[in-house]
C-alpha positions in Angstrom: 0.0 0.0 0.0 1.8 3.1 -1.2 2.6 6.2 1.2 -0.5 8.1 0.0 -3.4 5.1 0.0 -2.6 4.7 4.0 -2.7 8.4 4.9 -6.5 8.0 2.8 -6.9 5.2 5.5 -5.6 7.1 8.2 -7.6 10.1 7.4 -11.2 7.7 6.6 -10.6 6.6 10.3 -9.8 9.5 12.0 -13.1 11.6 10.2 -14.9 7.8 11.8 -13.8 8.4 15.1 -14.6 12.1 15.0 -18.0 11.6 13.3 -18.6 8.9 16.0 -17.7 10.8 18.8 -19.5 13.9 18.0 -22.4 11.9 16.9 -22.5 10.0 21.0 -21.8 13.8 21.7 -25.0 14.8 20.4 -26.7 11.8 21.6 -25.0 12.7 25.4 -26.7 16.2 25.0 -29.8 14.8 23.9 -30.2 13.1 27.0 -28.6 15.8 29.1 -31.2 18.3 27.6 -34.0 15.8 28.1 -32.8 15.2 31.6 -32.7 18.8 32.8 -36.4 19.4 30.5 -38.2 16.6 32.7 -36.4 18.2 35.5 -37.4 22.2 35.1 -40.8 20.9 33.7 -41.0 18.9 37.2 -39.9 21.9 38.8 -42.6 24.3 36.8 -45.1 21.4 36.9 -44.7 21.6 41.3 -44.6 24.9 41.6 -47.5 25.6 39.7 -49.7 23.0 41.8 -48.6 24.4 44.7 -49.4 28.2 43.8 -52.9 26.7 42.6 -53.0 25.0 46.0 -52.3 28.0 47.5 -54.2 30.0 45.3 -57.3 27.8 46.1 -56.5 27.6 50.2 -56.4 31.3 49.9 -59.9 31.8 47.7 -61.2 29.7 50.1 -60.3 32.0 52.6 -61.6 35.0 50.3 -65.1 33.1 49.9 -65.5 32.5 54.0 -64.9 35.8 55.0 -66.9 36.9 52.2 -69.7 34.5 53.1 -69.1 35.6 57.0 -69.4 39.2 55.5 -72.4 38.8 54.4 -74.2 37.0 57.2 -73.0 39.1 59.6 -74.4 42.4 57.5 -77.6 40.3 56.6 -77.8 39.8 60.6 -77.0 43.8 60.9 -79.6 44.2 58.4 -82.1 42.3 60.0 -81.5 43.7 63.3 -81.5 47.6 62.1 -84.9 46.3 60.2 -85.9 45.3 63.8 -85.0 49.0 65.4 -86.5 50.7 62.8 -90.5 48.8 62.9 -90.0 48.7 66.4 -89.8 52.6 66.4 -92.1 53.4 63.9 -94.5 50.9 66.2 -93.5 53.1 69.3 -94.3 56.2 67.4 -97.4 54.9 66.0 -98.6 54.3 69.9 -97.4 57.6 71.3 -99.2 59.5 67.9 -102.7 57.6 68.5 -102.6 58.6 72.0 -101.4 62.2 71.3 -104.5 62.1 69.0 -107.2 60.6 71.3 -106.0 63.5 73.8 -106.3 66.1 71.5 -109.4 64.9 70.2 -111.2 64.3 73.4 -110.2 67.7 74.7 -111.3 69.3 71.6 -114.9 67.1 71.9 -115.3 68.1 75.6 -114.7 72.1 74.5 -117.7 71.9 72.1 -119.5 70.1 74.3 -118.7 72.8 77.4 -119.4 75.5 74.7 -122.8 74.3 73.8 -124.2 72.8 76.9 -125.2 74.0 80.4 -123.9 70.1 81.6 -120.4 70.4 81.5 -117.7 67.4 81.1 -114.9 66.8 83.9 -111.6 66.1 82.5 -112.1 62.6 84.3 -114.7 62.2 81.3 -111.8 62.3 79.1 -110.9 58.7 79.2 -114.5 57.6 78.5 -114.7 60.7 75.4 -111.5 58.3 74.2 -113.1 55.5 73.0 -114.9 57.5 70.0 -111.7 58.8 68.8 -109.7 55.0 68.4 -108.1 54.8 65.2 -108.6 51.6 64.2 -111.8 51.5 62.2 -112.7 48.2 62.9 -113.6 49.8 66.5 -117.4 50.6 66.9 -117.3 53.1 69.7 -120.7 52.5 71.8 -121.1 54.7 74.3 -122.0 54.2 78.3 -122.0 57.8 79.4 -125.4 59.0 80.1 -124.5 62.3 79.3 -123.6 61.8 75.4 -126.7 59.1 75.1 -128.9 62.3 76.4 -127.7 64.2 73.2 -129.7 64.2 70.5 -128.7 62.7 66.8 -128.2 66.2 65.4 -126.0 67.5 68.9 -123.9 64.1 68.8 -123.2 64.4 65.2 -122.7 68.2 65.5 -120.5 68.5 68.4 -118.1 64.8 66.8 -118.1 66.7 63.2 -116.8 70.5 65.2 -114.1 68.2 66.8 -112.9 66.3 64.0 -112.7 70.0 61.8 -110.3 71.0 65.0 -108.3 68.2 65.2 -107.6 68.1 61.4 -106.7 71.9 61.4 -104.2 71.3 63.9 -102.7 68.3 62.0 -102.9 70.0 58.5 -100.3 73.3 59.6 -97.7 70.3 59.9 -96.3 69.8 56.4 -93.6 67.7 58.2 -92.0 67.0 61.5 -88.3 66.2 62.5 -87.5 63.9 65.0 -84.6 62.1 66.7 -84.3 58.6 68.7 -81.3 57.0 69.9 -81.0 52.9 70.1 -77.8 51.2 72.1 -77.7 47.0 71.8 -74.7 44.8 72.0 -73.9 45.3 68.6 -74.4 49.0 67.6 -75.3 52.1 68.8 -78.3 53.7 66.3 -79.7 57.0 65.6 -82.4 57.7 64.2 -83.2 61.0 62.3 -87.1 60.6 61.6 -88.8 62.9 58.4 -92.4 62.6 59.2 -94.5 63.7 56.0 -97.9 61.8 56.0 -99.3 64.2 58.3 -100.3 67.0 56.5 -101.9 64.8 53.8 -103.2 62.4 55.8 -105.5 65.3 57.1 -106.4 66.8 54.3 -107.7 63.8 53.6 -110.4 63.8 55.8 -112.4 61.0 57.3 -114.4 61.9 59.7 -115.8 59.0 62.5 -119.4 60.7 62.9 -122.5 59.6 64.5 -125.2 59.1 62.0 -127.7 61.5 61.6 -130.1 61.6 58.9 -130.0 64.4 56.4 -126.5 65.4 57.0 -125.0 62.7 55.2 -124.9 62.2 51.2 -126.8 59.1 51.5 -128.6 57.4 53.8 -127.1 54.1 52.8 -124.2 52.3 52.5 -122.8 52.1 49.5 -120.3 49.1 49.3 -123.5 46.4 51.5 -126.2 49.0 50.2 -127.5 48.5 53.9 -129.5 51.4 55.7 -127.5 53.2 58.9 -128.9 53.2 62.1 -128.9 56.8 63.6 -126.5 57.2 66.1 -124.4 54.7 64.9 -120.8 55.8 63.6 -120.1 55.4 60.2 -116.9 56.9 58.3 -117.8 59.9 55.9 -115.1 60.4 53.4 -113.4 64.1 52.1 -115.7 63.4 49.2 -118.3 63.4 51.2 -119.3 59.4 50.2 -120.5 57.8 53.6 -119.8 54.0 54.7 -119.7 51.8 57.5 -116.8 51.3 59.5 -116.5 47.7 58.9 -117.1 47.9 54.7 -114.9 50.8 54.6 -111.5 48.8 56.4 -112.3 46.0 54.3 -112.2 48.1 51.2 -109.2 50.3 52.3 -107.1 46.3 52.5 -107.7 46.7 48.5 -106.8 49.6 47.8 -106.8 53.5 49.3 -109.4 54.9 47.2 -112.8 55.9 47.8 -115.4 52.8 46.4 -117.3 55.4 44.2 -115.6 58.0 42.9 -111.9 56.2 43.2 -110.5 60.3 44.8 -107.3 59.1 47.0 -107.6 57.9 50.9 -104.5 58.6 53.0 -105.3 55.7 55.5 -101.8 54.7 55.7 -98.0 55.0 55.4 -95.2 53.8 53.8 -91.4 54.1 55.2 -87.9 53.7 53.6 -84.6 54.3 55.3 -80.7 55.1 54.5 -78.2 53.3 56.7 -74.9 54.4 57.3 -72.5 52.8 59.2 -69.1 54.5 59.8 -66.7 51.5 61.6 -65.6 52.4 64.8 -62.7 49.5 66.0 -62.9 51.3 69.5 -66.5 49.9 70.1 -69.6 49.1 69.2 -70.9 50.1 65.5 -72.4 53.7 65.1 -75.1 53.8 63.0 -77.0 56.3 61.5 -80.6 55.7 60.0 -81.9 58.3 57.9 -85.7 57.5 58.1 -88.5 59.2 55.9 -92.3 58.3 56.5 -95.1 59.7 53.5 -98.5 59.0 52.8 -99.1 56.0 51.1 -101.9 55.5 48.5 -103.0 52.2 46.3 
């Protein structure tokens, strides 16, 4: 073999050796590459659950104190729902009784004014039970004195009071007031817009003793039945005339007079603002910004 065939051979294995080194080179970095791939992806593939473990631990978290939140202002809610009808129930009393007063003082000074037979204030209490507010109430009376009246004095002297009464009611177009609540979880106050009582007045219904001819009708117009004289009825500002009984039925349909539909304020409706700065030194503050108006139906 001449000098140049064997440096060909030389040269054939050499360019082997290299090919097959780099080529188990390549092969070694495959591996190497695929090793440290499975090992980040591992790596990625870990921390990943782990952030979405902690990322779900932590929602978690999020939703209960959300959910706690929630109750606990639902529970707030509820309880400032409680302060509020419990008020407007307390105010409710205190006006009725304010009104019967009124009322029966008014009653006994038209009576006094027209009458040598004059009422003692200890005849208040017994005047009372022809002013009740709730229409269901028949008043009947006991006192010998008002049974001595005639239909036309009774109805006169109840239809002068009621004209003084609403008078005095009608000059308020509203009324501010202010109450103050303390429980173990907040401390409330109440700032109270009263507007239902100037048009609950000049709505007019008047609790009168029938008396024939001074009514519209001498009928009822929702049974049609025929009043008994003496006997209250309600008389409406439209002058329509009804019993006391068909007339609160009616009214639990709607606030509008059975014949000629004009508007009844029997009622009213009440809607409130809340706020409820936090105080971490004690108990909640909260203020309840309430407003009361006539509500018609």
């Amino acid at each position: 073999m001449s000098h140049y065939n064997k440096g060909m051979y030389h040269q054939q294995k050499v360019d082997q050796i290299i090919f097959e080194y780099f080529s188990k080179q390549a092969l070694v970095q495959q591996n190497v590459d695929r090793i440290v791939g499975e090992y980040i992806q591992r790596i990625i593939d870990r921390t990943v659950n782990d952030y979405l473990k902690r990322q779900a631990l932590f929602q978690q978290k999020v939703d209960q104190i959300v959910s706690e939140y929630f109750e606990k202002m639902d529970l707030m809610n509820e309880k400032i729902d409680e302060v509020v009808k419990n008020y407007l129930d307390k105010q409710a009393s205190e006006d009725k009784a304010l009104f019967r007063k009124t009322f029966a003082h008014s009653l006994m000074d038209q009576y006094n004014g027209n009458n040598e037979q004059q009422i003692s204030l200890e005849d208040i209490k017994n005047i009372e039970m022809f002013v009740e507010l709730e229409f269901e109430l028949t008043p009947e009376s006991e006192n010998i004195w008002y049974q001595a009246l005639s239909s036309e004095q009774q109805y006169g002297m109840m239809k002068l009071a009621h004209e003084h009464l609403f008078l005095l009611t009608s000059t308020k177009e509203f009324v501010e007031r202010e109450a103050f609540y303390t429980n173990e979880d907040f401390t409330a106050t109440i700032k109270h817009n009263e507007l239902s009582y100037a048009p609950n007045a000049h709505s007019k219904i008047y609790k009168l003793p029938f008396c024939k001819g001074k009514f519209s009708s001498d009928a009822c117009s929702v049974c049609l039945e025929e009043f008994e004289e003496k006997l209250f009825v309600l008389e409406l500002q439209c002058k329509h005339t009804f019993h006391i009984k068909c007339l609160t039925s009616w009214f639990r349909q709607t606030t509008q007079c059975p014949l000629c539909r004009s508007p009844v304020g029997t009622n009213f409706e009440y809607h409130y603002q809340v706020e409820m700065p936090f105080d971490k030194n004690g108990p909640r503050r909260v203020l309840i910004r309430l407003t009361t108006e006539p509500q018609f139906y």
